[in-house]
N, C-alpha and C positions, 0 to 999 in steps of 0.2 A: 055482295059483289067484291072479288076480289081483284087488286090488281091489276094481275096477268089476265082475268077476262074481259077487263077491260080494253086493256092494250089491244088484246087479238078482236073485237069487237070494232075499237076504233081500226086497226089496220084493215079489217076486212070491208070497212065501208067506203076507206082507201083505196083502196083496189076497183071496191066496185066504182067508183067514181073514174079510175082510170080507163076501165070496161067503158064506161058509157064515153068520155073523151075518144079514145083510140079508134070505135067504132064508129064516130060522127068524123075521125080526121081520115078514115080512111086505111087503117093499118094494117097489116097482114093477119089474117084469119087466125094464123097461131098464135100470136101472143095475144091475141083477144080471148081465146078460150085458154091460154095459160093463165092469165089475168083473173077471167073467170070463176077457174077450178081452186086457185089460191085463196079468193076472196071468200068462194063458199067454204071453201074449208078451215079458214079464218072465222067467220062467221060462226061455224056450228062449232068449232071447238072454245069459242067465247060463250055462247049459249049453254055448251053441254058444262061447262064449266060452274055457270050462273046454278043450273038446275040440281050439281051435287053429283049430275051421272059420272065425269070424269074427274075424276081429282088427282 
């Protein structure tokens, strides 16, 4: 594991944390699915990283 997939791994479970906060405070529907879309895509690019598919 390197790193940078770390990083993008811990940020994207950041994010999803903020996902679940934002959604229980009541926030506007876009930045809950912008919040969303960054975290999975934080997520898989810390994954695809781990797996060797992207480097």
């Amino acid at each position: 594991m390197t790193g940078l997939s770390t990083i993008l791994i811990v940020v994207g479970l950041f994010l999803a944390g903020g996902v679940y906060s934002f959604s229980k405070q009541g926030m506007p529907r876009g930045v809950i699915v912008l919040l969303a879309v960054a975290s999975a895509m934080c997520l898989a690019a810390g994954v695809m990283r781990i797996q060797g598919i992207w480097e």
